[in-house]
N, C-alpha and C positions, 0 to 999 in steps of 0.2 A: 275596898282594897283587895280583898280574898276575892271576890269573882274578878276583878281586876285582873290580879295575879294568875288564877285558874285559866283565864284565856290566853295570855301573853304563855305561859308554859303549853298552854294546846298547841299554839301558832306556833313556837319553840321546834314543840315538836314536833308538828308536820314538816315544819322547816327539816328536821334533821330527816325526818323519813324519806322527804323528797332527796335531800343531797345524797343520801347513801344510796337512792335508786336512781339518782344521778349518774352516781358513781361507778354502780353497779354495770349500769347501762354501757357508761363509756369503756368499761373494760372489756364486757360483752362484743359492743361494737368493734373496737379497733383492730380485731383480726378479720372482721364481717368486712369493713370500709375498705382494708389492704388488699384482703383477694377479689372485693369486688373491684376496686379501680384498677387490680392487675388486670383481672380477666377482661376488663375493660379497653383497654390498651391493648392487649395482643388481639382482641377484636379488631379494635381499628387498625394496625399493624396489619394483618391476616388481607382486610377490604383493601387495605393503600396497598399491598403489595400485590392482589388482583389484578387491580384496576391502572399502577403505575404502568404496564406497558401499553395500556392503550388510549391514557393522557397525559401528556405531557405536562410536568410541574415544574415550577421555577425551581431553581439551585436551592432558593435562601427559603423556601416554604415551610423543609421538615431538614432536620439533620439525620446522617446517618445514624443507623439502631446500632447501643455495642450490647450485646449479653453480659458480658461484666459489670456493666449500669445495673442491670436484670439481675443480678446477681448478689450487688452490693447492696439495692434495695433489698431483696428480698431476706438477707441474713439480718441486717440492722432491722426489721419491722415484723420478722415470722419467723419464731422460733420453733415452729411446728415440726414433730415428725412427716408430714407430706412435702418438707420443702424441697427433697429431691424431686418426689415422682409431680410435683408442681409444675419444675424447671423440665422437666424431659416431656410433659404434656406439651407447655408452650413452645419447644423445640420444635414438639413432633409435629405443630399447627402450623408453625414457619414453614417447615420442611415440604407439608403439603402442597400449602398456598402458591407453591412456584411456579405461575402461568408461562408456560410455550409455547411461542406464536412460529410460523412455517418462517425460515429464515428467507425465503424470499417472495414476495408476497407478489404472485401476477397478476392482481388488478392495478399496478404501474408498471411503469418502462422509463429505464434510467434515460431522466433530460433533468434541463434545468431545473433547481430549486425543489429536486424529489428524489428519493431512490427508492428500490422494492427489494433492497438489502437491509434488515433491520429496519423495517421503514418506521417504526415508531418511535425510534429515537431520534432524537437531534445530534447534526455535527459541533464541535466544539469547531467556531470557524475567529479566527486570528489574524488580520492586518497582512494581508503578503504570504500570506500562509496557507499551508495543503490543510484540507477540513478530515479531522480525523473524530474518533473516539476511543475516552480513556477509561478502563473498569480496573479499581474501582472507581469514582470520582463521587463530585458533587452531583453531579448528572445521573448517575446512577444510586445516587442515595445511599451509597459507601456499599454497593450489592457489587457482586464479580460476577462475570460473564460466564454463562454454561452454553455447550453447544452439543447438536446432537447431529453428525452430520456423516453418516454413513454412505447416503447416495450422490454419488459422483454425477451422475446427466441430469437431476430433476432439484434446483435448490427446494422447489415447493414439498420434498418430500422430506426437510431435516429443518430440524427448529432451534430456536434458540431462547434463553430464560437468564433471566437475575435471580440469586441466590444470596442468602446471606451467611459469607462464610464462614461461621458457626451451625445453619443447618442447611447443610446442602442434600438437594433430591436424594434420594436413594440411588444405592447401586452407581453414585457418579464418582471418577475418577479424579483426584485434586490433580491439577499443574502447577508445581512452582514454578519464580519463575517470571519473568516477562515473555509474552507469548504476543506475535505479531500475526495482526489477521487481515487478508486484504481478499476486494471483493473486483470485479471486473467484469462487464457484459460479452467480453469477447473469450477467445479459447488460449488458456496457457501453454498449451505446447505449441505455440507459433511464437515465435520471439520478438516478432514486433506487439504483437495483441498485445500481448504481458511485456513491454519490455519496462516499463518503469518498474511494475513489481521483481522482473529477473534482474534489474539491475540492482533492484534492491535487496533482492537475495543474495544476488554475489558480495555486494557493501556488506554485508551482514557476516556471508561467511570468511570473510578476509578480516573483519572486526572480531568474530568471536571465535573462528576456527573452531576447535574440536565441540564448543559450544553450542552450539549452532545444531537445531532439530528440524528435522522437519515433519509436521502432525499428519500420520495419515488415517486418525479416527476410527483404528484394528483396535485398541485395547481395551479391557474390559468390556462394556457391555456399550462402548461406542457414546458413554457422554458423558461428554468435559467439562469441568470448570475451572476456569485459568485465576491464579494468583491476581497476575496482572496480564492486562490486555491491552493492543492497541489496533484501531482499526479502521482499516481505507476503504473508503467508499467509491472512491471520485477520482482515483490516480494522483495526477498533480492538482489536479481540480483546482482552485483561485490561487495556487502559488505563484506570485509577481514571478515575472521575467529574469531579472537579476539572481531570485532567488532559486531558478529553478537552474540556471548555469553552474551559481555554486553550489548546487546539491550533486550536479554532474561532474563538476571539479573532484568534489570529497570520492565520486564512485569510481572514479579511472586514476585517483589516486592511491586509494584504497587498491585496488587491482595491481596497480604494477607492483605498491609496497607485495601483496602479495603472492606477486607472480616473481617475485624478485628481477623487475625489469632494470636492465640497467643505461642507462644516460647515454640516448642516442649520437652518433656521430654526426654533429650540426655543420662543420665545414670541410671542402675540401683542399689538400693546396697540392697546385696544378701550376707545376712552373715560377715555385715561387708567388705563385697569386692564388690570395685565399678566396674563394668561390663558396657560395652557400649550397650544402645538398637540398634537392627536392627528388622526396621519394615519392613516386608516383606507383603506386597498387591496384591492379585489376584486380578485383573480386570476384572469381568467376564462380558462376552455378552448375550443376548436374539434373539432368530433366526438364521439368518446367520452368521457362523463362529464362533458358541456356541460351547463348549465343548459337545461331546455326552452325557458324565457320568460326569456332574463337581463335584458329591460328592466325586467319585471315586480320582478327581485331587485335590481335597481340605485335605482329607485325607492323598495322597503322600507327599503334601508339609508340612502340619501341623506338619508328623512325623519327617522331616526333620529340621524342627524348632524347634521343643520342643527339640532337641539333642545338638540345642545351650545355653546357657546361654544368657538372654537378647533379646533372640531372640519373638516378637511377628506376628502373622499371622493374617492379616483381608482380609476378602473374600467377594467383594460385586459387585453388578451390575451397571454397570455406568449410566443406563438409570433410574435407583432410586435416583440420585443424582445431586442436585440443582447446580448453577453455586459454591457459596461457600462453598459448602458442598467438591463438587472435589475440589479446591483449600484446603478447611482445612488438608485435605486425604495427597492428594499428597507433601503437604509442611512435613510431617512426615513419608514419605517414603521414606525407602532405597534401597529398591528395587521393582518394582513392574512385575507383571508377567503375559499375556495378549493375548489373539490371537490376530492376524492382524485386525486393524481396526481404527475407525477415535476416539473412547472412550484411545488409544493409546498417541495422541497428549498430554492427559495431564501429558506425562512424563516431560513437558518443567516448570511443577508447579513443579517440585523436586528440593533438592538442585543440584548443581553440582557434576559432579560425581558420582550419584547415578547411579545404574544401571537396566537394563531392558535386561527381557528374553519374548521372540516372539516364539507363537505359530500358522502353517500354518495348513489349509486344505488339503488332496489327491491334487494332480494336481498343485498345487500352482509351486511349486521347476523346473518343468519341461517346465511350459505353461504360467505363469504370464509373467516375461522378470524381466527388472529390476525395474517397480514398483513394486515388491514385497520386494523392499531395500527400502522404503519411510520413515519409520521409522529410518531404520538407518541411514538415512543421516540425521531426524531431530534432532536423539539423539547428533548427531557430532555439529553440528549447536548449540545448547543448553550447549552443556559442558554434557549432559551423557555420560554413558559406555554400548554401545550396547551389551550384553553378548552373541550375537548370535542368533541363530533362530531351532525350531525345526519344520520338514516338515512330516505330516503326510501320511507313505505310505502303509497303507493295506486297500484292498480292492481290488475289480476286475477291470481290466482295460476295463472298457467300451468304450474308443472311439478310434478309430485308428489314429496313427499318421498324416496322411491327414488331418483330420479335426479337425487340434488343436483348429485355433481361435473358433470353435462353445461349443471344449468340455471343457476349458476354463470358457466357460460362465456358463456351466454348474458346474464347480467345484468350482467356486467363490464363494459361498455363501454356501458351504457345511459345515457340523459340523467337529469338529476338534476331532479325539481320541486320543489315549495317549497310553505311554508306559513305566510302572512302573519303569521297570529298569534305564531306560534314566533318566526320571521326577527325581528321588531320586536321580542320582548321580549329576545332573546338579544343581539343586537344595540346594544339600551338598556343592560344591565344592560353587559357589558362595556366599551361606551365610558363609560361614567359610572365603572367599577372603574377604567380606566388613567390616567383625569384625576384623582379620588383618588388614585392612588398617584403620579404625579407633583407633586401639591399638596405632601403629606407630606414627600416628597424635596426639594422645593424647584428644582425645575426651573425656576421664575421668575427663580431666581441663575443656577444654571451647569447646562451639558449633565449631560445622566444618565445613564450605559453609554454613552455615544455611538462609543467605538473607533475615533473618527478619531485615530489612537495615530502615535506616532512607534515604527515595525515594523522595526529594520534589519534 
C-alpha cells in the first residue's frame, strides 16, 4: 500500500508539474499566437493588395479590411505597451503596398468587351444600363480610388491605385465627396467627341450649381484620392435605347430649369384660326464647313417658310451664342438645318421628335467612312428625326483615288455650296411633314414633347 501510495503521489505530481507548465505555457503563448496571426494577416493583406489589381477576384471572395476590426482585436487581446507603434507599423505596410498601374495601358485599343482605361478592373454592367465603376464598392474591396494624373497628351504617363482609406499613400491629397470621372478615346474640346460627357457636365452643373468642381490635378503634389468615385469608360456604352432618350429628356430638362427657359409659343392665331408654329433654325458655321454663299441659303429657306402659315426662320451663328442662349434657341426649334459639325450636338436641346437636316462638304460622301453618320446616330440616341443629309458635289476632282486618306484631309474643312433646286424641295417637303404631324397630334390644344418638365 505505501509503495502504492508513493507512486500514485509521483504521478500526482508530475500531474501537477505538467499543468502548471501547462499553464505557464499558455500564458507565455497567447501574446506569441495574437501577434503572430496578426502579423500574419497584414502579410496576406500586404500580397492581396499587390496582387488585386492584376487579378481579378469575385465580389463575395474577401470582404472589405475596416482598421477598427484591427483595432477592436488588438485592445481586447494585447494589452502591451507596443500596441500603438504595432498599429502605425501595420498602417505604414498598407500605406506602402499601394500598387500603380499606368492609367491607360497601350497594349489595348478601346473595342468591344476591353478598355486600356483602368484595364484591370471590371465594369459593374446592369440590364439597359451604361457600364460604369463605383469606389468604393464590393469590386473594389471597400479600397477608394487614387489618381495621379498630371499629364494632359500621354494617359500612359499617370497611374492609378486603390488605397485603403485609413492609409492612404503618402503626400496624397483626400476628396470628399462624390467625384465623377469619365474616360473617352476622342478629344474633349470638340463637342461632339465629348458630347455625352459635356452634356453631362452641363446635367451636373444645373443639378449641383455652385457645387460642382472641376479636377484639374494642380493641387498638392498631383495625387488624389476620392471619397467616392464614379467612372465611365464606355460613354453610353450598352445603355438600351429607351434608356438613353430618357437620360436625354432629364439633360435639356435640367438645362432649361437652368437656363430659366420659359414655355415656347406653340400656336399662332391668324384670322381667327389657330395655326401650329414651326420654327425652323439655320445653324450656321464660321471657317471650316461654312456655307460658301449662306445669304444665297438663307433666302432658299426663308422663301420656303413664308409659304407655310406659322412657319418662322431664324438664321444665326453658333459661335455668337452663350451656353443659354443655345439652350433657349433649340428648346424652340422644330427643325434645325446645319453643316456637319460639333455646333450640330445641340439638336439633343430640341424637343423629341424634332427634326434635323445635314449639310456635307465635296469629298465628304465618298472619303469620310462612317463618321460622317455621327450626328445621325446622336439624333437616334435623343429621340430626333434625322431628315437625311445633303453631300456637296461640284467642283474638280483634285486628288486621285490612291491618295484618299491625305485628300480627305484636305476636303474636311471645306465650304459647303448649295443647290437651289434640292435646298427648296427638301426644305418644302419637311416643313409641310412637321406641321402635319403636329395637326394630327393636336398642338392647337397643348404643347407636344415640349420638356419644359418639372426635373428634381
Amino acid at each position: 500500500m505505501d509503495e502504492i501510495a508513493v507512486v500514485e503521489m509521483e504521478r500526482q505530481d508530475k500531474t501537477k508539474d505538467l499543468h502548471c507548465k501547462s499553464k505557464g505555457f499558455d500564458i507565455y503563448s497567447n501574446t506569441t499566437i495574437i501577434i503572430f496571426l496578426a502579423l500574419s494577416l497584414v502579410t496576406l493583406l500586404i500580397l492581396f493588395d499587390f496582387q488585386a489589381l492584376h487579378t481579378p477576384i469575385s465580389s463575395s471572395s474577401l470582404k472589405s479590411w475596416s482598421f477598427q476590426k484591427w483595432e477592436t482585436l488588438c485592445k481586447s487581446n494585447y494589452n502591451s505597451g507596443n500596441y500603438s507603434s504595432k498599429l502605425n507599423e501595420m498602417t505604414s505596410k498598407l500605406r506602402d503596398s499601394v500598387t500603380f498601374l499606368p492609367l491607360k495601358d497601350w497594349r489595348f485599343k478601346p473595342r468591344e468587351g476591353h478598355t486600356w482605361f483602368m484595364s484591370t478592373i471590371e465594369d459593374i454592367i446592369e440590364d439597359d444600363e451604361v457600364e460604369y465603376l463605383y469606389f468604393p464598392s464590393e469590386v473594389s474591396k471597400g479600397r477608394i480610388l487614387c489618381l495621379s494624373a498630371r499629364d494632359r497628351r500621354d494617359g500612359g504617363n499617370n497611374f492609378y491605385g486603390l488605397a485603403w482609406p485609413e492609409s492612404l499613400p503618402a503626400n496624397a491629397t483626400f476628396m470628399e465627396g462624390l467625384t465623377y470621372v469619365s474616360d473617352t478615346y476622342y478629344d474633349y474640346n470638340n463637342l461632339f467627341h465629348g458630347h455625352a460627357t459635356f452634356c453631362g457636365v452641363k446635367l451636373m452643373e444645373a443639378t449641383y450649381e455652385d457645387d460642382l468642381k472641376l479636377e484639374t490635378f494642380e493641387r498638392g503634389n498631383g495625387l488624389l484620392c476620392f471619397e467616392k468615385a464614379v467612372v465611365m469608360r464606355h460613354n453610353m456604352g450598352r445603355m438600351g435605347q429607351e434608356k438613353k432618350r430618357e437620360a436625354y429628356d432629364l439633360m435639356r430638362c435640367k438645362a432649361r430649369a437652368f437656363c430659366n427657359v420659359s414655355q415656347p409659343e406653340k400656336v399662332l392665331n391668324i384670322n381667327g384660326k389657330m395655326i401650329p408654329v414651326i420654327r425652323l433654325t439655320l445653324l450656321m458655321r464660321k471657317g471650316p464647313r461654312s456655307f460658301k454663299n449662306e445669304s444665297v441659303v438663307i433666302q432658299i429657306f426663308q422663301r420656303e417658310c413664308e409659304k407655310v402659315e406659322g412657319c418662322k426662320l431664324t438664321a444665326v451663328h453658333s459661335e455668337d451664342l452663350s451656353f443659354c442662349d443655345q439652350v433657349s434657341l433649340m428648346s424652340s426649334t422644330d427643325i434645325v438645318a446645319s453643316p456637319h459639325g460639333a455646333q450640330l450636338t445641340n439638336q439633343v436641346l430640341m424637343d423629341r421628335g424634332s427634326s434635323v437636316m445635314e449639310f456635307f462638304p465635296r469629298g465628304w460622301k465618298e472619303l469620310a467612312g462612317v463618321g460622317q453618320f455621327a450626328h445621325h446616330w446622336v439624333a437616334s440616341a435623343s429621340g430626333m428625326r434625322h431628315e437625311g443629309a445633303w453631300w456637296d458635289q461640284q467642283g474638280d476632282n483634285i486628288c486621285p483615288p490612291a491618295e484618299s486618306d491625305r485628300c480627305f484631309k484636305y476636303f474636311k474643312g471645306a465650304q459647303v455650296g448649295h443647290n437651289e433646286t434640292y435646298f427648296a424641295e427638301w426644305s418644302r417637303r419637311v416643313i409641310n411633314q412637321v406641321k402635319t404631324d403636329k395637326l394630327d397630334q393636336g398642338s392647337t390644344e397643348s404643347p407636344i414633347n415640349s420638356n419644359i418638365c418639372s426635373c428634381g
